[in-house]
C-alpha positions as CSV (number, residue, x, y, z in Angstrom):
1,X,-173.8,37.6,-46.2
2,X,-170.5,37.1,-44.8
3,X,-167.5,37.6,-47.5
4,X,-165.0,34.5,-48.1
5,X,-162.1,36.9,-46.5
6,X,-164.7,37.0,-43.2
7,X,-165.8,33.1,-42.8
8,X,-161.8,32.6,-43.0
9,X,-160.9,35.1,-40.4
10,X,-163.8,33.9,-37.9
11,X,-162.6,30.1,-38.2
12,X,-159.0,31.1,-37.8
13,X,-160.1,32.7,-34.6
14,X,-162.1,30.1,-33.5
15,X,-160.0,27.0,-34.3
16,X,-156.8,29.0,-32.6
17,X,-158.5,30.2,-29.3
18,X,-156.3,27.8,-27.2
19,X,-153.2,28.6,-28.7
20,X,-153.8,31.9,-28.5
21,X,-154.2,31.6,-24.5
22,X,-151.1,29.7,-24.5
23,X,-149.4,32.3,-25.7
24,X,-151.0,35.2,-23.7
25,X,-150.1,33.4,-20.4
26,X,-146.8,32.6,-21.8
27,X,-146.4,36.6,-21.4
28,X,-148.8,37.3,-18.9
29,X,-148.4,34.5,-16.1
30,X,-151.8,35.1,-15.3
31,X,-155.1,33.5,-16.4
32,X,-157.8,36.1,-16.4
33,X,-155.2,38.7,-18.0
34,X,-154.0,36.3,-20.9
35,X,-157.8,35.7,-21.5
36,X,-158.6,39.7,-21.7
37,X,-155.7,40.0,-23.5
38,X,-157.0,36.9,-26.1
39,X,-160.2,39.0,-26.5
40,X,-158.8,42.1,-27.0
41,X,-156.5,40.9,-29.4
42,X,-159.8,39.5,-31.1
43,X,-161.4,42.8,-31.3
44,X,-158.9,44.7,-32.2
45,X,-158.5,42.5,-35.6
46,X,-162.4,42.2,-36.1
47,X,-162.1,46.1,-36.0
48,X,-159.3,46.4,-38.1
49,X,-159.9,43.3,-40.6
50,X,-160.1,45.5,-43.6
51,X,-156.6,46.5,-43.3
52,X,-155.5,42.7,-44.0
53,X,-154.1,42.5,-47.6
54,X,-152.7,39.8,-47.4
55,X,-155.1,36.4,-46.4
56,X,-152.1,34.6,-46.5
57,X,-150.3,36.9,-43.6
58,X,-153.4,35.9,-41.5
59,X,-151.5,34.2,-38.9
60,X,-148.7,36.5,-38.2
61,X,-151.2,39.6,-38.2
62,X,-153.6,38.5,-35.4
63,X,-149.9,37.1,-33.9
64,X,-148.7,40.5,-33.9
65,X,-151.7,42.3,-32.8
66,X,-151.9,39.7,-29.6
67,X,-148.4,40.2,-28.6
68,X,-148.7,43.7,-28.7
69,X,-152.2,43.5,-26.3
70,X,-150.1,41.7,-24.2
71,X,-147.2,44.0,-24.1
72,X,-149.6,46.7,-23.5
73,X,-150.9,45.0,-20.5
74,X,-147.2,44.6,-19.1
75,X,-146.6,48.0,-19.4
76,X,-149.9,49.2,-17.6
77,X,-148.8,46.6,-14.8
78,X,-145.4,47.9,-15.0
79,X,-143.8,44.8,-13.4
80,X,-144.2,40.9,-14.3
81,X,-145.7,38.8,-11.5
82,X,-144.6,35.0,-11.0
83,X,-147.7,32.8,-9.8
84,X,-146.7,29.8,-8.6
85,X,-148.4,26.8,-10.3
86,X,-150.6,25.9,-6.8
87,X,-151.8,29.5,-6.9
88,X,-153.7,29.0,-10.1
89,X,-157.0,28.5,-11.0
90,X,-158.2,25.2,-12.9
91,X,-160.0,26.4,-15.7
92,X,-161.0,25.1,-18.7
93,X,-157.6,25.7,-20.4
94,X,-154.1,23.9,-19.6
95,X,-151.0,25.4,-17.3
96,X,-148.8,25.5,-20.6
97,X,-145.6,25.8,-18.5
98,X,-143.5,22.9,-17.7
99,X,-144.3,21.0,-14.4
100,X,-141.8,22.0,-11.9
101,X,-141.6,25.5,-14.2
102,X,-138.4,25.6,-13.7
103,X,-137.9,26.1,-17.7
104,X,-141.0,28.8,-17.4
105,X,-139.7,30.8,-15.3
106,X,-136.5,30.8,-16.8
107,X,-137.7,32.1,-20.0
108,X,-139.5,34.7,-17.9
109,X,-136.3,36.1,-16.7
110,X,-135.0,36.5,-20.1
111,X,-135.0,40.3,-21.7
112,X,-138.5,41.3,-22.6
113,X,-136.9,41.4,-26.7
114,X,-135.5,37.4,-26.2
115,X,-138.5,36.3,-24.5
116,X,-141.0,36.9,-27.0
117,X,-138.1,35.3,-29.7
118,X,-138.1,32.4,-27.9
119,X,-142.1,32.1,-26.9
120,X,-142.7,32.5,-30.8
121,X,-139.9,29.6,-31.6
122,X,-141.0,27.3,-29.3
123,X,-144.2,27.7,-27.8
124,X,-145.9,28.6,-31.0
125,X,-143.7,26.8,-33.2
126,X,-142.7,30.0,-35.6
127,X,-140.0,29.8,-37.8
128,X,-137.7,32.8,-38.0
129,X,-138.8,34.2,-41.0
130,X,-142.5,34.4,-39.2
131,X,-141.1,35.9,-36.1
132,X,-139.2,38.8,-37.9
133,X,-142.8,39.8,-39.6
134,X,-144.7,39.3,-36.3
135,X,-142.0,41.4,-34.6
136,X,-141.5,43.7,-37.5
137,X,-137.8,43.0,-36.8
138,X,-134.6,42.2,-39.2
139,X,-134.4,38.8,-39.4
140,X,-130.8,38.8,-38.3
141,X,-131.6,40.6,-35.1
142,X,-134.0,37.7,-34.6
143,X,-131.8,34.7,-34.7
144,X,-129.2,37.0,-32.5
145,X,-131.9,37.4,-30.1
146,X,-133.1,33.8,-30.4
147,X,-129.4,32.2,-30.0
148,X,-128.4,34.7,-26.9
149,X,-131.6,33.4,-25.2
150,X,-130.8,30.0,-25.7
151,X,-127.4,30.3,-24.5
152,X,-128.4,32.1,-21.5
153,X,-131.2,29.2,-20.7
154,X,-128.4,26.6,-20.9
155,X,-126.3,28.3,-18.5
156,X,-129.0,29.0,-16.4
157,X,-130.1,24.8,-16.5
158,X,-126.8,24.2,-16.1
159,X,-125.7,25.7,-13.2
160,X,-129.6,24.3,-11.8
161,X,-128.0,20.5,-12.7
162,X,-124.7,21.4,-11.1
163,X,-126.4,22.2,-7.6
């Protein structure tokens, strides 16, 4: 019989699987890739569930392991690859970027370190504090990072509403 601790992790899992996509194409700009990267993030915390102390931290653990599946598949591509919104696949899950992408693409230009502040903030709706222990940065460094990648997408808008 499946432990309390267990049944809680396995509906977290399932009642987040589209957020968790989101997410892993907000990194990965790439459908089948943020799904491998969803389902290794899934294994990878089914294998390593007993080292979750904290059923409270659930969130931000399986967070942190996903973001780091999907960092790991960066680096094996060793480059980021824009897909333009016609070249993808309809599938069962939604394009989360904006319409015209322009935002989307924008945040994908940012620093690797900014992006994933601001794709925790916004897309996922983090607060700081969350971000700093998904990240395992100082929480300082994470509004710096957050506020510098803000700035740098209004300029960027800015000059786009100026043309």
């Amino acid at each position: 019989m499946a432990s309390l601790k267990e049944e809680r992790l396995e509906s977290y899992l399932i009642d987040g699987q589209e957020r968790f996509y989101r997410l892993a194409y907000s990194y990965l700009q790439n459908r089948e890739e943020a799904l491998d990267a969803v389902q290794t993030a899934v294994c990878r915390c089914l294998e390593r569930r007993d080292s979750l102390r904290d059923e409270g931290a659930l969130g931000t653990w399986f967070t942190r392991i996903l973001v780091n599946a999907c960092m790991d598949l960066l680096r094996q591509r060793k480059r980021v690859t824009f897909v333009s919104p016609e070249d993808l696949d309809t599938g069962s899950y939604e394009d989360p970027l904006p319409e015209d992408g322009a935002l989307g693409r924008r945040v994908n230009a940012l620093p690797p370190e900014v992006q994933t502040v601001v794709k925790l903030r916004f897309y996922e709706d983090m607060s700081l504090k969350e971000i700093s222990e998904v990240t395992g940065w100082n929480l300082n460094t994470v509004k710096s990072r957050l506020y510098a990648g803000l700035k740098k997408l209004r300029i960027s808008l800015e000059g786009v509403s100026m043309q």
